[in-house]
DOLOZA-823315 format. One record per residue: x negated, y, z of N, C-alpha, C, CB in turn; residue in one letter. Coordinates in pm, whole numbers, plus 50000, padded with zeros to 5 digits. Glycine has a CB too. Example, Ala and Ser with C-alpha at 12.3 -4.5 7.8 and 13.67 -1.06 7.14 Angstrom:
486814943150780487704955050780486804967050780488694955350905a;487154977550708486334989450714487105000350787485924994050572s;
***
This chain:
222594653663380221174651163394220664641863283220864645263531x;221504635163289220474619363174221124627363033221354593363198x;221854629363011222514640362905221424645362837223354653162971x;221224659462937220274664262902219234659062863220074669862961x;218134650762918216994637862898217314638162780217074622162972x;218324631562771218554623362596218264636262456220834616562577x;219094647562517219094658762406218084662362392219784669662416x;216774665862466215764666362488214424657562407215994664962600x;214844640262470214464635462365214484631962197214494630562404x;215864636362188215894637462036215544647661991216964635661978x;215794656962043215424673661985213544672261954215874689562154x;212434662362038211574665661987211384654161892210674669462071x;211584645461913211764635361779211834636461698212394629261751x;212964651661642213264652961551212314664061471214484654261568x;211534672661595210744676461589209634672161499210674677261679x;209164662161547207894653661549208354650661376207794637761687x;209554640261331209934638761234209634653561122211244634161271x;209964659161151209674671161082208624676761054210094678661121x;207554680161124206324682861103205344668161052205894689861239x;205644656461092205244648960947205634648260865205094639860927x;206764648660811207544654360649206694664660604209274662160657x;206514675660640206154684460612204234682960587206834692760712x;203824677760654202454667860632202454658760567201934661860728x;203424649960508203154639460416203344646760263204214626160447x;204444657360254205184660260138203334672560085207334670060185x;203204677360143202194688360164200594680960139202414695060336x;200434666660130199424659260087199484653259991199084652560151x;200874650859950201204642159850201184653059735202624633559876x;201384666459751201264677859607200384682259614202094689459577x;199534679659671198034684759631197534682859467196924675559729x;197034689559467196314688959233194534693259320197444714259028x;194354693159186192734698659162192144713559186192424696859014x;193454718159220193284735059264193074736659392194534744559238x;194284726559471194444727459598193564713859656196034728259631x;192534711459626192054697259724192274693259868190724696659731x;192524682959879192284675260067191284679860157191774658860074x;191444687160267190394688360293189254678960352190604696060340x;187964678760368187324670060422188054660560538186284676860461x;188274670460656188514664460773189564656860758188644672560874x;190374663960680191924658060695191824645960614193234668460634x;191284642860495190564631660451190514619860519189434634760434x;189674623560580189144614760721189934606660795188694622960826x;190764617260885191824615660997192974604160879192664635761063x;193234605660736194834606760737194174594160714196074616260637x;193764589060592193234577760535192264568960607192684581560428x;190994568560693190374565760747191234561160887189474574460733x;191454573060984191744567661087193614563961095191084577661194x;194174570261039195594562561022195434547860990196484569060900x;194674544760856194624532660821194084522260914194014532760716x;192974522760991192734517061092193634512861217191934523261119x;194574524661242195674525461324196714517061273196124538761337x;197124515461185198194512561128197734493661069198524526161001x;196684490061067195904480161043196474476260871196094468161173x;196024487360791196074489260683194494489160603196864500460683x;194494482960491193084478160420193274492960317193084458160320x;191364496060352191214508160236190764507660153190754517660248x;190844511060016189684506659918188484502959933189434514059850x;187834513360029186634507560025186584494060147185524520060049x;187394490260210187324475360244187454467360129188364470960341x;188454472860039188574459759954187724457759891189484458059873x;186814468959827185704465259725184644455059815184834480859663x;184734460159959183124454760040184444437060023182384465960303x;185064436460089185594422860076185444415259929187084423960113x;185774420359809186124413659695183914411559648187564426659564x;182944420659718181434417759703181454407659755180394426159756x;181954406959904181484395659960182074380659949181454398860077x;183394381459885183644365459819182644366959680185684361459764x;182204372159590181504370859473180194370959504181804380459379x;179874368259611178384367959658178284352659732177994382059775x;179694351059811179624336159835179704325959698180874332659935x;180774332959605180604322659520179274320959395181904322959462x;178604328259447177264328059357176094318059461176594347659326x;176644317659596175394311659694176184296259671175224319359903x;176834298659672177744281459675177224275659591179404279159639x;177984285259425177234277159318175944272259288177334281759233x;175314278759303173374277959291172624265959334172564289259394x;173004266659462172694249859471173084239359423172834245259558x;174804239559394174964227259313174354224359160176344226159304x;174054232659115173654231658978172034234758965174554242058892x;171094233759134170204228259108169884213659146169534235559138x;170484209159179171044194059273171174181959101173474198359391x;169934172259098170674160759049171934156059100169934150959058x;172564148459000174004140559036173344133059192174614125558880x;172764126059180172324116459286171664120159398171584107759239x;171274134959423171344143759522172884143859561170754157359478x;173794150659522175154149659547176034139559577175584153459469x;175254127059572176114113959660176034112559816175524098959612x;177564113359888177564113659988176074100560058179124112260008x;175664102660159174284097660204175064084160281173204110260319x;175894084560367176584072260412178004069860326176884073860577x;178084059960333179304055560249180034039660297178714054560080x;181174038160296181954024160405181294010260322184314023260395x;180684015660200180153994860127178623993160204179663992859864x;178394006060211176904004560277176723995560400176404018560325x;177903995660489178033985660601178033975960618178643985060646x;
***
């Protein structure tokens, strides 16, 4: 009984193993003749990556905007700021 179970479970495992081989190897030779299709697009890159908690290009570009947008708001003020704007307002001699 548990025998069986076991043969069972490997037999589709190996299954499973196989028909993604056959899906990874089959995406990876794609050229300009044979394109990705839309959907599959989608599913492999999009929602794998999400699944897998993997960053996609287009996160990285929106991430790498949004530090170069902080460091443009940061800067701006300091370099409209006199020096003596920029002195801390309380200080320990003041006491």
């Amino acid at each position: 009984m548990i025998a069986g179970v076991y043969t069972t479970f490997v037999m589709l495992m190996n299954t499973w193993s196989v028909m993604l081989t056959v899906l990874v190897l089959n995406l990876h030779h794609r050229n300009e003749c044979r394109p990705i299709p839309a959907w599959l697009r989608i599913v492999a890159f999009e929602g794998l990556a999400r699944l897998l908690c993997m960053y996609t290009q287009q996160h990285v570009l929106v991430y790498q905007h949004r530090i170069q947008q902080r460091r443009k708001s940061s800067a701006a003020p300091l370099q409209s700021c006199s020096t003596a704007d920029r002195r801390p307002r309380h200080s320990l001699h003041e006491v």
